[in-house]
C-alpha positions in Angstrom: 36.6 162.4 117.4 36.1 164.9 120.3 34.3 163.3 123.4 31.9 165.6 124.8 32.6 167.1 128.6 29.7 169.3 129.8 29.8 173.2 129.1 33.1 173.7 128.3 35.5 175.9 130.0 36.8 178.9 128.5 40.7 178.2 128.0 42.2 174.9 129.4 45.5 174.0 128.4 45.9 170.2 127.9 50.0 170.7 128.5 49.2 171.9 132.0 47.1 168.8 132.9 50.3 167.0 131.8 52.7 169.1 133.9 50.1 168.7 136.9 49.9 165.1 136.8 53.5 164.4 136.3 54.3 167.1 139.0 52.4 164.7 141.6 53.6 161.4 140.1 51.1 159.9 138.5 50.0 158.0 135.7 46.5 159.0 133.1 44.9 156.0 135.4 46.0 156.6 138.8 44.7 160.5 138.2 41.4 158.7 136.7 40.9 156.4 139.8 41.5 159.5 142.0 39.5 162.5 140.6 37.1 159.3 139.9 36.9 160.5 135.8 36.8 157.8 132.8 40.1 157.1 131.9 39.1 157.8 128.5 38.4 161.2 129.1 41.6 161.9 131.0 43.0 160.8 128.1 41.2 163.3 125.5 42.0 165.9 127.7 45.6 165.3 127.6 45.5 165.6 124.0 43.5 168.1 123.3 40.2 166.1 122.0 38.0 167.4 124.7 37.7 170.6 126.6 36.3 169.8 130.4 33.9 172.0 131.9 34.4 174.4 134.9 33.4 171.8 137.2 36.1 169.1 136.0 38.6 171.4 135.9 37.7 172.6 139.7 37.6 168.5 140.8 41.0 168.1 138.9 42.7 171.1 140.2 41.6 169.8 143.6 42.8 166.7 143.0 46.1 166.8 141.5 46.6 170.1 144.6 47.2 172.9 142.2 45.5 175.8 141.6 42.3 176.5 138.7 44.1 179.4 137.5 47.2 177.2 136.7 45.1 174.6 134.5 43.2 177.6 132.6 46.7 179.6 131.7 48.6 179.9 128.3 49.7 176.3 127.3 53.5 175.9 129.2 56.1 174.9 127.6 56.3 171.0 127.4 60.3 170.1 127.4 61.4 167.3 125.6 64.3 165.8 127.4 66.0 163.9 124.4 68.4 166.1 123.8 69.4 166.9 127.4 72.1 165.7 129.3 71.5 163.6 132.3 73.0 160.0 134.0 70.7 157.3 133.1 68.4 159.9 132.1 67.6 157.5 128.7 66.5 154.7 130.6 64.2 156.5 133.0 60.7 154.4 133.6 57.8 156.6 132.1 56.4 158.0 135.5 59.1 159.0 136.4 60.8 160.7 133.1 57.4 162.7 133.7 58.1 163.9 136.9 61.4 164.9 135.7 60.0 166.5 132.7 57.3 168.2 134.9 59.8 169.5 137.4 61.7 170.9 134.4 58.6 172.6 133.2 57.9 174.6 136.0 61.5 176.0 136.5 61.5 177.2 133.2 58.3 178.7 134.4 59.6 180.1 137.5 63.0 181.3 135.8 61.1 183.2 133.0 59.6 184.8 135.8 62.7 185.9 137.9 64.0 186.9 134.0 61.4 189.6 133.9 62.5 190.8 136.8 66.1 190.6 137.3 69.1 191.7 135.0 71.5 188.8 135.2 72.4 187.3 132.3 74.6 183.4 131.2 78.3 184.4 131.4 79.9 181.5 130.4 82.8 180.6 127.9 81.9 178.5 124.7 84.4 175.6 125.3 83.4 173.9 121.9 86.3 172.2 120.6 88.2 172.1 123.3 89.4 169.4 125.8 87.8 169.2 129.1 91.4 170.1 130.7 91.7 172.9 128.9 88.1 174.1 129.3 88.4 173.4 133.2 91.5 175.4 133.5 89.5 177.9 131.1 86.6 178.4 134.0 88.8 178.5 136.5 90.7 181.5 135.7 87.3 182.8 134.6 85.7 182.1 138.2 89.1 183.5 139.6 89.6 179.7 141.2 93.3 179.3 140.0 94.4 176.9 143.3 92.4 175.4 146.0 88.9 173.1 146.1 85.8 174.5 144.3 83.8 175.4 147.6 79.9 176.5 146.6 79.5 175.0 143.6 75.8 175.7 143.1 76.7 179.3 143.8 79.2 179.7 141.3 77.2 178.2 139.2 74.3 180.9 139.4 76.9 183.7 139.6 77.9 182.9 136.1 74.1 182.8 134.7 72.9 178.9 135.1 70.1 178.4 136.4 69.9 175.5 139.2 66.8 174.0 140.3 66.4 170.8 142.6 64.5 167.9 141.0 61.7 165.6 142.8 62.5 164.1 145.9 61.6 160.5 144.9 63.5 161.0 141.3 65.9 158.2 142.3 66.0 157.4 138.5 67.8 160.3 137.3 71.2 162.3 139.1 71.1 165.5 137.2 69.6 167.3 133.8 71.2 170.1 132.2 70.3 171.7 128.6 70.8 174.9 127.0 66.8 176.9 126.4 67.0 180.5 125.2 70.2 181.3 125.6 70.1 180.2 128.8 71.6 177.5 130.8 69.8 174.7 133.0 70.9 172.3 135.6 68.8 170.3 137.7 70.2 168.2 140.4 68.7 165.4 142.8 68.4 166.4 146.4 69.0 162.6 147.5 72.2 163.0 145.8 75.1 162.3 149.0 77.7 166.0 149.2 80.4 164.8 147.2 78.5 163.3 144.1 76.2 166.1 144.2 79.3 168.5 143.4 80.4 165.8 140.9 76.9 165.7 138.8 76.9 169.6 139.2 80.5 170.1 137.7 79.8 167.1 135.3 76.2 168.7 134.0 78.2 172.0 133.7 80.7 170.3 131.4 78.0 168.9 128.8 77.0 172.9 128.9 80.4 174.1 128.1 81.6 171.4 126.0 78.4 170.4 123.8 76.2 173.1 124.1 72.9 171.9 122.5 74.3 168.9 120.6 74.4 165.1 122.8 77.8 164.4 123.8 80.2 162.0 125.3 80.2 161.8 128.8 83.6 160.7 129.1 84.1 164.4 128.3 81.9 165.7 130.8 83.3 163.5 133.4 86.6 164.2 132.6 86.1 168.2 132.7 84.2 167.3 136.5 87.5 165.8 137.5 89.2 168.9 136.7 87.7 171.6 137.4 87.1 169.7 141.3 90.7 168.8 141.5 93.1 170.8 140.0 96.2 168.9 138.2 98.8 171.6 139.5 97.4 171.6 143.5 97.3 167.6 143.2 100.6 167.2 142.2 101.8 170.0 144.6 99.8 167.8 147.3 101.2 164.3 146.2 104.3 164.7 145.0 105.3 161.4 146.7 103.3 157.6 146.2 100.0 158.5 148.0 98.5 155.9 150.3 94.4 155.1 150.5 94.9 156.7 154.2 96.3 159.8 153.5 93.9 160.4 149.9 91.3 159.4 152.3 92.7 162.4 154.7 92.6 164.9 151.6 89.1 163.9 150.1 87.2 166.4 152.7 89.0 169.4 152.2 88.5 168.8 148.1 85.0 167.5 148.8 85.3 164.4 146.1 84.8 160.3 146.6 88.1 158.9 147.2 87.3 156.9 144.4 87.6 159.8 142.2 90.2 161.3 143.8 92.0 158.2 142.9 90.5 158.3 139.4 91.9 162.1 139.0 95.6 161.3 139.8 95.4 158.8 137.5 94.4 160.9 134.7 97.7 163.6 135.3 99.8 160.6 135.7 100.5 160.5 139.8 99.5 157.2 139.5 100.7 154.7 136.7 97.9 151.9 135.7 99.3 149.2 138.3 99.0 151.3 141.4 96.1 152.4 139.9 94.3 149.0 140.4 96.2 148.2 143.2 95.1 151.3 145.2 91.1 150.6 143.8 91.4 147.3 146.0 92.9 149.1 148.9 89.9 151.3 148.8 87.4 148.7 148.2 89.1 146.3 151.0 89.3 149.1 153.9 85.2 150.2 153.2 85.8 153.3 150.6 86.0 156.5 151.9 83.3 158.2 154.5 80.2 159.8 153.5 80.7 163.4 153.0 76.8 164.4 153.6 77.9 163.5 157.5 80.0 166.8 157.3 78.3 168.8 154.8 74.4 169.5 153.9 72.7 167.6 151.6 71.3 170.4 149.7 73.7 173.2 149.0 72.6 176.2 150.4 72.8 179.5 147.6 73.7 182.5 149.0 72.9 184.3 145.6 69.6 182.8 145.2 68.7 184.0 148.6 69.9 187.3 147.9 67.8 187.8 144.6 64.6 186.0 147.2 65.6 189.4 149.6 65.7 191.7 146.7 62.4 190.3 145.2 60.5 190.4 149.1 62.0 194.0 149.5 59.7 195.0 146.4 56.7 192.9 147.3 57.7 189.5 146.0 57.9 186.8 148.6 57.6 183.2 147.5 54.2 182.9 148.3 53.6 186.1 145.7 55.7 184.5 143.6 53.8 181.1 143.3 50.5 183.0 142.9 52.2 184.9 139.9 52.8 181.4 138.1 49.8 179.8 139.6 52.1 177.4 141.2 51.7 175.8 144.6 54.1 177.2 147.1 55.4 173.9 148.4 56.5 173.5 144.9 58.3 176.2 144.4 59.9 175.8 147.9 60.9 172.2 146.3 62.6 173.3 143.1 64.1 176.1 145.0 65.8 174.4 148.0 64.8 171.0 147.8 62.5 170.5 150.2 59.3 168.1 149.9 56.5 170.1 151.1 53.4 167.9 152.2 50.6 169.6 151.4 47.4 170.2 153.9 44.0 169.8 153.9 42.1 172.4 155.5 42.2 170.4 159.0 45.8 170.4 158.8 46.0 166.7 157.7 49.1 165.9 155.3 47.6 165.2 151.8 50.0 162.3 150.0 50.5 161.2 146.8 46.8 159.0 145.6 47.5 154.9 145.8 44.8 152.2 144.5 41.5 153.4 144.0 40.9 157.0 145.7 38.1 159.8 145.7 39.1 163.3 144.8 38.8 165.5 147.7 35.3 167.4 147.9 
């Protein structure tokens, strides 16, 4: 039974309520307590049992910082993230899976938008079938990488069609998402994530692409194909030809920009290292502290030269990011955030940062 909300607005699409409220983190309650609504009727909303009026919608735009216009648009597209690849995405806690879900949301939003006005299109081998070595060695010649370290990675990436988007700042749950929607590849990526793992997630994410397309597979696979396509078995065992020690793997693990643990790994898998010096080398680097963080010589959050290109192109004919948010009726901070992977604090109009509603809070007037 519908629950009855006032003079009902004319279009209000529940989804977007959904995206809103898992876009700022919180749960049906927390949003209740803040915009100081029944439960109940947050609830209805959600599902689509009751239609709120203009006022509600105003008080909930306000409160959960986004726009009217972006509560009151077509229903957006609600992705399911079962099928998508991701580490420890399965075991994510609810509010946060909907963060992550929400995040996803809008960059399908915002890439359907740059779709309709760019030409680029995926360009990227099926590698169904095949093992990740083969489908490693298979990108490489394609990205004209036959020797040396994989430098840019979110670059080459986009070059070849995927589209890369940063998820939420606080989604410590989850490392990376990737999925396949319209003929079009996806991979988010953590900005917490230290230099060297974020390159790993990336090149892991864009093995699930290659090798499983829209079907779950193993990630042995896709870590396997990450370990390859990062650290090439003929330059390795050019570079090691002799019994590596931890100090001088150690000394190669910046210019390939990998752990030393998966350096290690990697020369075990092409056979440089046979299963005892294997295990003996894993205590070596657990017994001299592992290998140094390589976010102390690198940024955090890769930088795309390609993205900021297409950003140029798009301001030289009247689309700056702030155009660009009003298009999708999306904030700019969080477009700034799945874009570079910054965490915008929003403002209030005295300038006072705005953060996320704890306990029992009053929407803002």
């Amino acid at each position: 039974m519908a629950l009855a909300a006032g003079s009902a607005v004319g279009m209000f699409a529940p989804s977007r309520l959904v995206v809103a409220r898992g876009r700022r983190e919180l749960t049906p309650r927390a949003l209740a307590q803040f915009a100081s609504v029944p439960l109940p009727l947050i609830t209805a909303y959600e599902a689509g049992l009751a239609n709120p009026d203009t006022a509600m919608v105003a008080g909930l735009a306000t409160s959960l910082r986004f726009p009217v216009a972006f509560l009151t648009a077509a229903d957006i597209d609600l992705p399911r993230l079962d099928h998508a690849s991701g580490r420890k995405l399965a075991a994510v806690p609810g509010t946060s899976r909907e963060s992550v879900a929400a995040a996803v949301a809008l960059g399908l939003e915002l890439q359907a938008w740059v779709d309709d006005h760019t030409q680029d299109r995926p360009q990227l081998p099926d590698a169904r079938g095949t093992s990740p070595e083969t489908a490693a060695d298979a990108v490489r010649h394609l990205w004209s990488l036959s020797t040396g370290p994989v430098t840019a990675i979110r670059n080459l990436l986009e070059t070849a069609g995927i589209a890369t988007f940063w998820l939420p700042a606080r989604s410590a749950d989850v490392d990376a998402v990737s999925f396949w929607r319209a003929g079009r590849p996806y991979i988010f990526l953590a900005p917490w994530l230290e230099s060297d793992d974020m390159r790993f997630a990336a090149a892991r994410e864009l093995g699930h692409l290659l090798l499983h397309r829209h079907s779950e597979g193993v990630t042995a696979d896709a870590d396997a194909f990450a370990r390859a396509i990062l650290l090439p078995r003929r330059d390795l065992r050019a570079a090691f030809a002799d019994a590596p020690s931890v100090g001088v793997m150690n000394a190669a693990t910046g210019t390939w920009g990998v752990s030393l643990a998966l350096l290690i790994h990697r020369l075990h898998d092409i056979g440089l290292v046979d299963d005892a010096s294997y295990a003996h080398l894993c205590v070596a680097m657990i017994a001299t502290g592992g290998t140094p963080r390589l976010a102390e010589l690198q940024p955090q959050c890769e930088s795309s030269m390609l993205l900021s290109a297409r950003l140029a192109d798009l301001r030289a004919r009247g689309f700056d990011r702030p155009e660009i948010a009003d298009e999708i009726h999306v904030p700019v901070g969080d477009i700034e955030e799945l874009l570079f992977g910054l965490r915008i604090a929003p403002v209030d109009a005295d300038g006072e940062a705005l953060t996320p509603p704890r306990g029992h809070l009053r929407s803002v007037p």
